[in-house]
C-alpha positions as CSV (number, residue, x, y, z in Angstrom):
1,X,-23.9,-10.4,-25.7
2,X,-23.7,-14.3,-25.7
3,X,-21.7,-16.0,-28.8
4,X,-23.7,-16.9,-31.1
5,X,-27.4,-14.6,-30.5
6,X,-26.8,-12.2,-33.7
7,X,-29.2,-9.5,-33.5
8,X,-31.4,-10.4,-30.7
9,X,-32.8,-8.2,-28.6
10,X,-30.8,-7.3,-25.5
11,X,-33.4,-8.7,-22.9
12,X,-33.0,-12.1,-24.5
13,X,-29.4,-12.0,-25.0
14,X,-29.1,-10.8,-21.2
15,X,-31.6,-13.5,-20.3
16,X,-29.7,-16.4,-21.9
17,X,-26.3,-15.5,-20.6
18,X,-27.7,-15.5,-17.3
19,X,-29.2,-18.9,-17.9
20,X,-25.1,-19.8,-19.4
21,X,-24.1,-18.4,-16.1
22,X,-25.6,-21.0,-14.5
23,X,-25.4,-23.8,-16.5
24,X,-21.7,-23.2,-17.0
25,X,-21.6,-23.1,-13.0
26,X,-23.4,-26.6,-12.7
27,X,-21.7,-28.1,-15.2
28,X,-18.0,-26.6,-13.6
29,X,-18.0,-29.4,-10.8
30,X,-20.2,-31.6,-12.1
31,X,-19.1,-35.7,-11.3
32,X,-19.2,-37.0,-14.9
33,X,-18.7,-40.4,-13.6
34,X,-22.1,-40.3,-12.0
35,X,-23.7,-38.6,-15.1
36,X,-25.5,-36.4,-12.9
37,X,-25.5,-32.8,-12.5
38,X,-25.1,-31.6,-8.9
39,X,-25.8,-27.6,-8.0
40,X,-27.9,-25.5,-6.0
41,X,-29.8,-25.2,-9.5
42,X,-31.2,-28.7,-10.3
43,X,-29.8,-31.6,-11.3
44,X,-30.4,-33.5,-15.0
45,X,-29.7,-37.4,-15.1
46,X,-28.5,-39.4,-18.1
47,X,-31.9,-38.9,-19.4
48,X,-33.0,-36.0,-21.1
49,X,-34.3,-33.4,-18.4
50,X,-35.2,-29.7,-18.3
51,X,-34.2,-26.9,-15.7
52,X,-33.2,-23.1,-15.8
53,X,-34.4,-23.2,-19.1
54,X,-32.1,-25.5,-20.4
55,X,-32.5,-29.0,-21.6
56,X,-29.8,-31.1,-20.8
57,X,-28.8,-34.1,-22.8
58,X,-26.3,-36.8,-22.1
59,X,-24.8,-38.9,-24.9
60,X,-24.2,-42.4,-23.7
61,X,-22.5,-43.9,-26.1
62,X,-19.2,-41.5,-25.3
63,X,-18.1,-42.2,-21.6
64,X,-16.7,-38.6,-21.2
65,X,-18.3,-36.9,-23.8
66,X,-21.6,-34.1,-23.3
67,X,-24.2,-32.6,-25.4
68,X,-26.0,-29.8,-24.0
69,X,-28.4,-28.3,-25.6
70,X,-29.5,-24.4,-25.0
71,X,-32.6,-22.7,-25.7
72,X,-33.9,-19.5,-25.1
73,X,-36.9,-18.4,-27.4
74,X,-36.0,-19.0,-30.9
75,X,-32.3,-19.7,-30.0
76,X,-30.6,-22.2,-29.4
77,X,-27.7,-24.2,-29.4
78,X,-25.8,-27.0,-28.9
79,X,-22.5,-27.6,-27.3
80,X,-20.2,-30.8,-27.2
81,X,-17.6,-30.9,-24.4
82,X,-15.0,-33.6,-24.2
83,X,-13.0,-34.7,-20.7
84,X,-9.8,-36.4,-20.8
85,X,-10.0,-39.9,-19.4
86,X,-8.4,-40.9,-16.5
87,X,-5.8,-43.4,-16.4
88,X,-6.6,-47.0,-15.5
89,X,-4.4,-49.4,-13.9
90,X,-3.1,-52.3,-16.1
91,X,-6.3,-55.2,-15.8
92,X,-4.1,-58.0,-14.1
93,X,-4.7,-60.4,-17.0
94,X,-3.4,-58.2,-19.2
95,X,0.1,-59.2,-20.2
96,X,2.3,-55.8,-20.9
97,X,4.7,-53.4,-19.6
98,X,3.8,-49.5,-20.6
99,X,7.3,-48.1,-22.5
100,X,5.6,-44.9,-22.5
101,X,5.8,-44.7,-18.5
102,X,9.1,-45.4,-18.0
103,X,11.1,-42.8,-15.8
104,X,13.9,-41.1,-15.7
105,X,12.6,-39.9,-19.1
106,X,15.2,-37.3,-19.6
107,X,19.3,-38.3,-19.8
108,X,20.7,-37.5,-16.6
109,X,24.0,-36.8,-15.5
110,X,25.3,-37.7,-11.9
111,X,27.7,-37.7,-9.1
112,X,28.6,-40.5,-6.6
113,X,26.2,-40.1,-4.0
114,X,23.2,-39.4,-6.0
115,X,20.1,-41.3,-6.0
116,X,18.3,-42.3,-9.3
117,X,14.7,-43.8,-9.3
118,X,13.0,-45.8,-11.6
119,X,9.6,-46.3,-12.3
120,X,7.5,-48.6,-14.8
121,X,4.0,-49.4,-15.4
122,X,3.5,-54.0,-16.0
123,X,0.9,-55.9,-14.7
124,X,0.4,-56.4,-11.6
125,X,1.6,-59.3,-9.8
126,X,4.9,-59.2,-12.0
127,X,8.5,-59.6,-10.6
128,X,10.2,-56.3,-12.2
129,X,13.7,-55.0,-12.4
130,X,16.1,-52.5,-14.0
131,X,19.2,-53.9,-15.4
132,X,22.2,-51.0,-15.1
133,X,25.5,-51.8,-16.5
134,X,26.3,-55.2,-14.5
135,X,23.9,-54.1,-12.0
136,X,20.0,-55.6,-11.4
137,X,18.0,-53.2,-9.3
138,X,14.4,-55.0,-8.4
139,X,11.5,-52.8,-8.0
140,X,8.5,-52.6,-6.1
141,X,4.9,-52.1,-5.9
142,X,4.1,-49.1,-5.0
143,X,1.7,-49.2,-2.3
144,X,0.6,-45.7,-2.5
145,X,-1.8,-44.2,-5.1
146,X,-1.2,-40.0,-6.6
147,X,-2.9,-37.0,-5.4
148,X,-3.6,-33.7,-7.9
149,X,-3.2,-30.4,-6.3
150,X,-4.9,-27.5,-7.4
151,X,-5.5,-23.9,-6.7
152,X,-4.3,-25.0,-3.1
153,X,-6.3,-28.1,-2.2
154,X,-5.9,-31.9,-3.3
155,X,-8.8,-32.0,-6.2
156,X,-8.4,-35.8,-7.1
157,X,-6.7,-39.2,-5.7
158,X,-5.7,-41.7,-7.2
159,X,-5.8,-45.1,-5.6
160,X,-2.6,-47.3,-6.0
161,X,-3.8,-50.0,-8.9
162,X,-0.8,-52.4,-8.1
163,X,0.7,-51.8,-11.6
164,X,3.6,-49.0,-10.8
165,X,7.2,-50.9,-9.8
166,X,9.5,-47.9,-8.3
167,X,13.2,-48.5,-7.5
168,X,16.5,-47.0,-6.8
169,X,20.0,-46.7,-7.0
170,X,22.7,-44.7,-5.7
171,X,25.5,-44.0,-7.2
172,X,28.7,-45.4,-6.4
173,X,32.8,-43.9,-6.7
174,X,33.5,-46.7,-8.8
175,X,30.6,-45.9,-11.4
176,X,31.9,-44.5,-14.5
177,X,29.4,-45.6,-16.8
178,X,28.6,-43.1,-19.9
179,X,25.4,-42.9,-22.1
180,X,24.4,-46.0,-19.9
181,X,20.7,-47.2,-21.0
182,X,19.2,-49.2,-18.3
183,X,16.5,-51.7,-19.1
184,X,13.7,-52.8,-17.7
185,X,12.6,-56.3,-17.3
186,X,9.2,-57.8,-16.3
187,X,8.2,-61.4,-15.7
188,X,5.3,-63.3,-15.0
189,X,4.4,-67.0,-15.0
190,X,7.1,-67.8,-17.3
191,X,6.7,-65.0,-19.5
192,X,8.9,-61.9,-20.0
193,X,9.1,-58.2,-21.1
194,X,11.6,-55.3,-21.6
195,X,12.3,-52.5,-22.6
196,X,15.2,-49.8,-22.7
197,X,14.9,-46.6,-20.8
198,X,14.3,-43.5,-23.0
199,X,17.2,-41.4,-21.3
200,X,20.4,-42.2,-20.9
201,X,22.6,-42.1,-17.7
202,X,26.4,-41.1,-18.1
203,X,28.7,-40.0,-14.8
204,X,30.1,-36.5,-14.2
205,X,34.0,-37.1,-13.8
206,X,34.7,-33.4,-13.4
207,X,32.8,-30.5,-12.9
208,X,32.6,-27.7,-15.8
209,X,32.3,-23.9,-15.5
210,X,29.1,-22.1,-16.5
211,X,27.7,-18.4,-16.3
212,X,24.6,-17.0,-16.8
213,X,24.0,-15.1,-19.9
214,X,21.2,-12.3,-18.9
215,X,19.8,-10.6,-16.1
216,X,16.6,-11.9,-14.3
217,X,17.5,-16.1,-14.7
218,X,15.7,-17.9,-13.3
219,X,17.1,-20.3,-10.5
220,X,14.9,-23.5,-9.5
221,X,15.3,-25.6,-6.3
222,X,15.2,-28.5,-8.7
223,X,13.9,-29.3,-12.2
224,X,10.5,-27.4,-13.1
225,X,10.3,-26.8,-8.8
226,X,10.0,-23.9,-6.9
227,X,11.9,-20.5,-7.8
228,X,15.2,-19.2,-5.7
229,X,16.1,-16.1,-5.9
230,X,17.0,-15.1,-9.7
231,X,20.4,-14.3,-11.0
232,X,21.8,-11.5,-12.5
233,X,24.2,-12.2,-16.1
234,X,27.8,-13.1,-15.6
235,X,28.0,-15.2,-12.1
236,X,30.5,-18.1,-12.7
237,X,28.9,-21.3,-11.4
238,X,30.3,-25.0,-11.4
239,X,28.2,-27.9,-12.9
240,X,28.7,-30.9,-11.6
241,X,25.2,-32.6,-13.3
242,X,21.9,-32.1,-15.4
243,X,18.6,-33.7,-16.1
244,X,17.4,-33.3,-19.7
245,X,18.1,-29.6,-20.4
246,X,18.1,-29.1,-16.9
247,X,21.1,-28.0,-15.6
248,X,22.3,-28.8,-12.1
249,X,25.1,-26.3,-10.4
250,X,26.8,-26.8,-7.2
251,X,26.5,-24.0,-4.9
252,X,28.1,-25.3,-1.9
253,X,29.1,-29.4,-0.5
254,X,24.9,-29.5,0.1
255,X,23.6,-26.8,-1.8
256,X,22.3,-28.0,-5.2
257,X,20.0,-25.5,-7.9
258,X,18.8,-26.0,-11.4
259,X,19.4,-23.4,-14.5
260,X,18.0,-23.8,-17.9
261,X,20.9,-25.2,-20.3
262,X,19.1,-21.3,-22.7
263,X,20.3,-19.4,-19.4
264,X,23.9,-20.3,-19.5
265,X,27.3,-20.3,-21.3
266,X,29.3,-23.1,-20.5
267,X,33.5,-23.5,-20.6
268,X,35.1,-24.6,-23.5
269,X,37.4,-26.7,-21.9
270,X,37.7,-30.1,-22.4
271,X,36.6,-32.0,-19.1
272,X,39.8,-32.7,-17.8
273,X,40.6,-28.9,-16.9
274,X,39.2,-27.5,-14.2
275,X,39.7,-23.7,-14.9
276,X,39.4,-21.3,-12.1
277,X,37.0,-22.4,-9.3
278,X,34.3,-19.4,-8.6
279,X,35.3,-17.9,-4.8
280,X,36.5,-14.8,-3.4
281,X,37.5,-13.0,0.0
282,X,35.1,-10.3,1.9
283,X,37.0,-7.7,2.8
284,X,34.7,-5.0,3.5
285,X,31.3,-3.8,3.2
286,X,29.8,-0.3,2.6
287,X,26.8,1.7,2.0
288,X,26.1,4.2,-0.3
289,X,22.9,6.1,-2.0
290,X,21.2,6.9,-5.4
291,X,18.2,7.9,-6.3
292,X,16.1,4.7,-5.0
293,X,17.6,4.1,-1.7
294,X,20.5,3.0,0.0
295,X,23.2,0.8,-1.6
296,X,24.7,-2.0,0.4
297,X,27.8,-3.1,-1.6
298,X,30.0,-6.3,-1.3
299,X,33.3,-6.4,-3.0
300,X,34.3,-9.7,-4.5
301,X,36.9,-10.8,-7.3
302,X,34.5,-12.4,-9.4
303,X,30.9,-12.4,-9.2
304,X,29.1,-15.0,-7.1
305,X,25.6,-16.7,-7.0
306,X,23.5,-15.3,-3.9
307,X,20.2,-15.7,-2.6
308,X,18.4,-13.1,-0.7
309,X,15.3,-13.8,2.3
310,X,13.7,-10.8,3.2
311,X,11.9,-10.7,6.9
312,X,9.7,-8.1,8.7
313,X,9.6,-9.7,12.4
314,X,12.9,-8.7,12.5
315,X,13.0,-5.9,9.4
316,X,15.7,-7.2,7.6
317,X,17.3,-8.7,4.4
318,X,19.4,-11.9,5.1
319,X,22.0,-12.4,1.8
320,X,24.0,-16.1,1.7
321,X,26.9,-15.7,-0.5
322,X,28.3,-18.8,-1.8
323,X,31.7,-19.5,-2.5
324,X,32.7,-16.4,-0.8
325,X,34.9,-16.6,2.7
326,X,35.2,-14.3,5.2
327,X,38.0,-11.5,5.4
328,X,36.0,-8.7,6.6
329,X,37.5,-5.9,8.6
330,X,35.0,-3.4,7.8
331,X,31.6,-3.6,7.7
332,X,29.3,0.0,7.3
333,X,26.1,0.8,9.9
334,X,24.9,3.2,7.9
335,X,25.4,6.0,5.2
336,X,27.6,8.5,6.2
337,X,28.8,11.3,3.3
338,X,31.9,12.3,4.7
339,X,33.1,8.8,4.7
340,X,31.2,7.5,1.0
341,X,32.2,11.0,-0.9
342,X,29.2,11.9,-1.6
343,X,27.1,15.4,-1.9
344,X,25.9,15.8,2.0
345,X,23.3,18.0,0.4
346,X,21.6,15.0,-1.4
347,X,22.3,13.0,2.0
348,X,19.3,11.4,3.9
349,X,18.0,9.3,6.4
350,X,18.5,5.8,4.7
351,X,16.3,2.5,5.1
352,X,19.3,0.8,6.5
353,X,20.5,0.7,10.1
354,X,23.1,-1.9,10.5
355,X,24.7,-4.6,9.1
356,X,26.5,-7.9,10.1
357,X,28.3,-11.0,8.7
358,X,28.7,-14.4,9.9
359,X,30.5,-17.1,8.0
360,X,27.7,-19.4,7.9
361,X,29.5,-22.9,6.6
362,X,32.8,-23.5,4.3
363,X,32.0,-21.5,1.3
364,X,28.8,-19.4,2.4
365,X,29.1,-16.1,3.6
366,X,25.9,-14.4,4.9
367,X,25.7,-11.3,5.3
368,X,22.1,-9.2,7.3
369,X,20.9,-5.7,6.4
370,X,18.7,-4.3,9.3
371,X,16.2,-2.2,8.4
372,X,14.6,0.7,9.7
373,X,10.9,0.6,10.9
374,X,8.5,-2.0,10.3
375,X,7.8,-2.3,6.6
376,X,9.8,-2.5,3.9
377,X,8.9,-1.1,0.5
378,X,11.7,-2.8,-2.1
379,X,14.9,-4.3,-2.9
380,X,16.7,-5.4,-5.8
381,X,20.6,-7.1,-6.2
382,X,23.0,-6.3,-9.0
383,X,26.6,-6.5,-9.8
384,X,28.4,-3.7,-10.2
385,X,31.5,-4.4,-12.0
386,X,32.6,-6.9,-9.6
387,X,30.7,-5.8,-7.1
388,X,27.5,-7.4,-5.6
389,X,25.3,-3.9,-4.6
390,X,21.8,-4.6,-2.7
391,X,19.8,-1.7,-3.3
392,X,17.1,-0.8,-0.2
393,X,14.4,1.5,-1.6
394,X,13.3,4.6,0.5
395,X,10.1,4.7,2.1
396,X,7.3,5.7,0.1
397,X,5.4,8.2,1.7
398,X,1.8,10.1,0.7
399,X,2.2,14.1,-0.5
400,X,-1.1,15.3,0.9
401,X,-3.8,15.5,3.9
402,X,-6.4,12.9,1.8
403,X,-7.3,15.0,-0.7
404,X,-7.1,14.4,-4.5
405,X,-4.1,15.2,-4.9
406,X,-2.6,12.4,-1.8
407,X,-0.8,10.0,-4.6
408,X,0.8,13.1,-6.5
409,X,4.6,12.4,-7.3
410,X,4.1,8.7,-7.0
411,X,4.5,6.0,-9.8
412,X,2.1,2.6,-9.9
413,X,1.8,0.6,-12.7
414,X,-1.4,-1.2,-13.1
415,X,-1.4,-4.6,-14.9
416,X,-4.8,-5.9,-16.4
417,X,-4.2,-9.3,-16.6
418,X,-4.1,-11.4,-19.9
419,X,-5.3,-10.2,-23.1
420,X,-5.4,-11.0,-27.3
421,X,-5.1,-14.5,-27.6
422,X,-4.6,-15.2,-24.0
423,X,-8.3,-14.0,-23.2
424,X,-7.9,-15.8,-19.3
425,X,-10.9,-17.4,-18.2
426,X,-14.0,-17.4,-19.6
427,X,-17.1,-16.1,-17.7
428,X,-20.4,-16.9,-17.8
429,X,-21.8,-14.2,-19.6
430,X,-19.6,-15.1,-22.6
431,X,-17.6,-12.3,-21.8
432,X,-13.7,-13.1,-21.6
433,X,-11.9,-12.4,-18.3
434,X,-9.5,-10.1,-19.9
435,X,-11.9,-8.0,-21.1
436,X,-13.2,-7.7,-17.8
437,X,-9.7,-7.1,-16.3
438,X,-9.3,-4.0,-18.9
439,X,-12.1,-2.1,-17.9
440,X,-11.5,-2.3,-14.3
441,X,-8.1,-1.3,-14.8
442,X,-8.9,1.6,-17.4
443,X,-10.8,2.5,-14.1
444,X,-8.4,2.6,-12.0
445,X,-6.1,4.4,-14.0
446,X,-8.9,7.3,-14.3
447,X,-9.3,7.0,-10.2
448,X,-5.3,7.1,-9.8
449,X,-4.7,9.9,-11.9
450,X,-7.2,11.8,-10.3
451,X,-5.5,11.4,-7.2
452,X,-2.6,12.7,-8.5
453,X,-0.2,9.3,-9.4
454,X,1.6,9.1,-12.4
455,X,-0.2,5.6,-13.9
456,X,2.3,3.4,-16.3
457,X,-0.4,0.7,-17.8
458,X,1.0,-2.6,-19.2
459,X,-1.5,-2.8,-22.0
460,X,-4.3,-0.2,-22.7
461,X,-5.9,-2.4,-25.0
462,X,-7.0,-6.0,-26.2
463,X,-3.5,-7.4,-26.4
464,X,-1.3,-9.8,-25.1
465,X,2.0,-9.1,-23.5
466,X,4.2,-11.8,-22.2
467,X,4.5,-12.0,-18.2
468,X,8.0,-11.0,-18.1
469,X,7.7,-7.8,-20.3
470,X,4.9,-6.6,-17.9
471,X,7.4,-6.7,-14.8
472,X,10.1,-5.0,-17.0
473,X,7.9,-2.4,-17.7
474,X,7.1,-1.8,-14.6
475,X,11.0,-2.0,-13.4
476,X,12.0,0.3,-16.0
477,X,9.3,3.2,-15.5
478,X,10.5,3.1,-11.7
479,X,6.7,2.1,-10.3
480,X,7.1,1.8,-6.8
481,X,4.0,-0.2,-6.3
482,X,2.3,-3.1,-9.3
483,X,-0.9,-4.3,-8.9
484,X,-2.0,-6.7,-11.4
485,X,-6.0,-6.6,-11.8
486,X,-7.6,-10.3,-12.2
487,X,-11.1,-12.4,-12.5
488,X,-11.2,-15.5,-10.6
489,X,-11.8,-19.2,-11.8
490,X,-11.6,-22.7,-10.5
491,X,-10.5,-25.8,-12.4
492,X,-12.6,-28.7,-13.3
493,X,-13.9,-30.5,-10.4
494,X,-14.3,-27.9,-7.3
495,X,-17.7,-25.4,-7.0
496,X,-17.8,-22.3,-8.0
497,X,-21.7,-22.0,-6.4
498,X,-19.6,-23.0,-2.8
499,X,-16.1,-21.4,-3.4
500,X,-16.1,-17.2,-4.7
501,X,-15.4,-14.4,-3.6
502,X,-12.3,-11.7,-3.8
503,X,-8.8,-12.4,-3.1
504,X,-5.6,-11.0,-3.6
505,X,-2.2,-12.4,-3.9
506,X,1.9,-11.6,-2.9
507,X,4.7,-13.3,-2.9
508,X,7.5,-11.2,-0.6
509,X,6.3,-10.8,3.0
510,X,7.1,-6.7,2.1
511,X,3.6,-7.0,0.0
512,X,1.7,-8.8,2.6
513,X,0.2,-5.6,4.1
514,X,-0.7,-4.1,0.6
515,X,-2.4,-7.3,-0.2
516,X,-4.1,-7.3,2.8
517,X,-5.5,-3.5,2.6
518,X,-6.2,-4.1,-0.9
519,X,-8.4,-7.4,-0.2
520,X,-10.2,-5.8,2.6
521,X,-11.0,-2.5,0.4
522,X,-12.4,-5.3,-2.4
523,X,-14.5,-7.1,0.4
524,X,-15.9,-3.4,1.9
525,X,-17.1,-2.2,-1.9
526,X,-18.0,-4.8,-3.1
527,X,-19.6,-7.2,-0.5
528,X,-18.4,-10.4,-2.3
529,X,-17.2,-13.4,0.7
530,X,-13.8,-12.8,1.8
531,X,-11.2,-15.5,0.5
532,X,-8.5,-14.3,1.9
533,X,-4.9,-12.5,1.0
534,X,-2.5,-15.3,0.2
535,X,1.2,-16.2,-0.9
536,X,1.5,-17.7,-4.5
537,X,4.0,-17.7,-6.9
538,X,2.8,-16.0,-9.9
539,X,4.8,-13.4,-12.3
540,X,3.3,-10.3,-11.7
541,X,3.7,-10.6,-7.6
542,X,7.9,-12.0,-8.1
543,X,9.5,-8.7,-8.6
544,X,11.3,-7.2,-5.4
545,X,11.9,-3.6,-6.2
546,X,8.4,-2.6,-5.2
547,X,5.7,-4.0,-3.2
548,X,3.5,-5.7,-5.8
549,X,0.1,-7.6,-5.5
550,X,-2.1,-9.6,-7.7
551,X,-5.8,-8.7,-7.2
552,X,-9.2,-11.2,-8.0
553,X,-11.7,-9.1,-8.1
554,X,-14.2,-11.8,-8.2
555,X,-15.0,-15.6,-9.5
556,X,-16.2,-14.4,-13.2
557,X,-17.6,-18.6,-13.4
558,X,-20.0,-17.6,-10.4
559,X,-22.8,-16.8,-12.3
560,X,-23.8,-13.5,-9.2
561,X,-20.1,-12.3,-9.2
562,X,-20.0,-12.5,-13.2
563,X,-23.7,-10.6,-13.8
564,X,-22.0,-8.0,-11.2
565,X,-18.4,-7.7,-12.8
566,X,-19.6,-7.2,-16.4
567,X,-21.6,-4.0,-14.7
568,X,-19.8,-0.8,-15.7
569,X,-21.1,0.3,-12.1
570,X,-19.0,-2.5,-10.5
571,X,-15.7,-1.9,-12.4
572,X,-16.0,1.4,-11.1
573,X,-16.4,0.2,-7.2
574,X,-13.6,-2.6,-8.0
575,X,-11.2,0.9,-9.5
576,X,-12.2,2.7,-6.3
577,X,-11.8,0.0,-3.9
578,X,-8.1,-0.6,-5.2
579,X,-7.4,3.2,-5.4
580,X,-8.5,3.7,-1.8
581,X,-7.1,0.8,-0.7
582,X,-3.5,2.0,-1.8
583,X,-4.3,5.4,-0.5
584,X,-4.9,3.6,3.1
585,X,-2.0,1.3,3.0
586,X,0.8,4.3,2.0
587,X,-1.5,6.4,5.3
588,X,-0.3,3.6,7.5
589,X,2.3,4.3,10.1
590,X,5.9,3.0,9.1
């Protein structure tokens, strides 16, 4: 029932969130600036108006402020929404330089050869500068304006107002300035301003010695960027810089990442010991198996960072070492029990069919895993001891002829997504996504079971449970497939009348063909538009030990796809589409 309609009857309460349907649609791209509503359902100018059943009312007086007003029979209501107002450039006769813009914002710490750049906001037409040490670095208008990206296309730009100065410099061997604070200077017909950077800038003179503290940390190509592959606890690393509580760790002479300062334990020794530098020797390499799959293992001395790329077009797993060198003699093709030890009663057919090493560059060592077939259905690194160990998981296979009992023996945890205070989107109907995404996968857990799979749920009820617990309970029940159950929104600014439909998400190409199956079930059952399966990096599609997928059922801002996906009837076509399609994807040939 819509917020607010107390004891109406449920014709009226049904009525009027269908009208909310659509005025939240209208209003969900609609160009403030113009004061005009723009949808396939009318549009209401500046001046009072009426459509849908809704009277629409614009207050004037506040730029990006909106009073709507919503009526249905007796009821009705008002609601105020409030936009955040876009920057402006700095008015030219406007004397002033913006403190508050000034970048690097955060301290940074830095070795010979990097390159810092400054930015400022000051009026146009000013003559601005960054005074470092004994150093005056002049800046420049920026000629180009900013773009905003979201949900995968550019949503806004922002033309270049003349009033950002950007500049650089580039460390030098010479530079050993510490807690430097550069300031900037602007100056204009005589006149001047300054101001002192907010961070500070000091010079690495020797690298310290770090290790991460727990399992699962997260490594970033730089500050706040893209993910790398994530770390296990204890690998020894060397700092050599940092950015705020950033921490910058040097992998190899042109391999830099970024760990969380909360992620690591740092050396206690004074900067002018070194310590032990993190490398070791490869000597061998071997293959054993447990109960998941095949165990490639790497002896080292001391454990290592890694990254891992996985590939289908060749099936393989491709792991870079770093700080490791080459010594390796013997190098394992496959599992054999005579040669591992182990019971050759338990011995099978493993995923892997080969390795090989190269020594890629000073201080990398790669090392490929070829594996069997086409399709690849996990993988997970650990240390051992000293040990790196790559675990390959068995293929997962169906145990019947496409009957109901086809999924029996198999795990799959099913994620509905958000939940308690993090209610997710809201839909037209009033109805929160999450509560949505509960009953669907309730669902699917009934249509699962029934078709024989053990079902581990992540919540059962309206709560919220943080992204990373949901992926450890998936690891530690042993699911060998997560699907994570989703409604569909946009932000401000793009049409949700234009842009719906059902999608699904992955982020390893192993989960590519699930997501596929899974998006084309959606598409069948349903008969929303077909948006496509796509990569993005969200929690619930980042672990590697099983294929995993994020699922959007449909836009629940569309006011059609919201009236259908608050239907108890199309939960249960959503449940069965996902069910059938993992049935089909497992059927497929391997």
């Amino acid at each position: 029932m819509f917020p607010g309609s107390g004891t109406g009857t449920k014709s009226v309460a049904y009525s009027l969130s269908q009208r909310w349907c659509q005025y939240r649609s209208s209003f969900h791209f609609c160009d403030w600036q113009h004061y005009a509503w723009q949808s396939s359902i009318g549009k209401c100018s500046t001046d009072n108006s009426k459509f849908s059943g809704l009277i629409c009312r614009s207050n004037q007086a506040q730029a990006r402020s909106k009073y709507i007003s919503l009526k249905s029979g007796d009821f009705s209501q008002d609601l105020k929404i409030k936009r955040p107002e876009p920057r402006k450039p700095i008015d030219p006769s406007v004397w002033t330089i913006d403190e508050k813009s000034a970048e690097p914002k955060e301290s940074l710490g830095l070795v010979p050869g990097d390159v810092v750049t400054f930015k400022i906001r000051a009026t146009p037409g000013s003559q601005v500068s960054v005074l470092l040490e004994n150093k005056a670095i002049a800046l420049q208008a920026k000629a180009s304006g900013e773009v905003k990206i979201d949900y995968g296309k550019i949503i806004s730009k922002t033309p270049p107002g003349g009033d950002l100065y950007v500049g650089y410099y580039k460390i030098q061997p010479q530079d050993q300035f510490q807690g430097a604070r550069p300031k900037f200077v602007a100056k204009k017909d005589g006149k001047e301003l300054s101001c002192i950077l907010p961070g500070a800038l000091s010079v690495v003179l020797q690298p310290r010695l770090a290790e991460t503290i727990h399992d699962q940390t997260i490594v970033r190509a730089g500050p706040g960027q893209a993910r790398l592959t994530p770390l296990p606890s204890g690998i020894k690393l060397v700092v050599d810089g940092y950015k705020g509580k950033d921490i910058r760790l040097k992998w190899a002479d042109n391999k830099h990442v970024f760990i969380e300062a909360k992620d690591l334990r740092f050396s206690l020794e004074p900067q002018a010991v070194s310590g032990q530098y993190p490398s070791s020797l490869v000597k061998s390499v071997n293959i054993e198996q447990d109960d998941y799959g095949d165990k490639v293992i790497v002896p080292l001395t001391e454990r290592l960072p890694f990254e891992i790329d996985q590939s289908l077009k060749p099936n393989k797993l491709i792991v870079k070492v770093y700080g490791a060198t080459a010594d390796t003699d013997w190098s394992s093709q496959e599992h054999s029990p005579a040669f591992e030890g182990s019971d050759p009663q338990k011995a099978r057919l493993g995923q892997v069919h080969g390795t090989s090493w190269k020594q890629l560059t000073d201080g990398i060592y790669e090392l490929t895993i070829n594996i069997a077939g086409s399709r690849q259905w996990g993988y997970y690194p650990e240390y051992e001891g000293e040990n790196l160990v790559i675990h390959v998981r068995d293929p997962i296979k169906l145990n019947g002829d496409g009957g109901p009992g086809n999924l029996k023996g198999l795990k799959i945890c099913v994620d509905p997504g958000h939940g308690g205070p993090a209610p997710g989107a809201m839909s037209c109907a009033g109805i929160s996504e999450a509560q949505i995404n509960l009953q669907i996968g309730l669902k699917l857990k009934d249509v699962l079971e029934q078709y024989g799979a053990t079902v581990i749920m992540t919540r059962t009820t309206d709560v919220d449970v943080d992204l990373a617990e949901r992926c450890n309970i998936a690891r530690k029940a042993g699911a060998q497939l997560l699907l994570s159950v989703h409604g569909n929104s946009l932000p401000d600014g793009r049409n949700p009348i234009k842009e719906h439909g059902s999608s699904t998400y992955f982020y390893h190409p192993q989960s590519v063909e699930f997501a596929q199956t899974l998006k084309n079930k959606l598409i069948g059952y349903l008969g929303f538009p077909d948006i496509g399966a796509r990569y993005q990096n969200l929690a619930l599609t980042r672990p590697s030990e099983m294929p995993a997928v994020l699922a959007e059922i449909g836009f629940v801002i569309n006011p059609d796809e919201c009236a259908q996906l608050i239907q108890p009837e199309t939960q249960e076509k959503a449940a069965k589409a996902l069910a059938d399609g993992i049935v089909e994807y497992l059927g497929k040939p391997q």
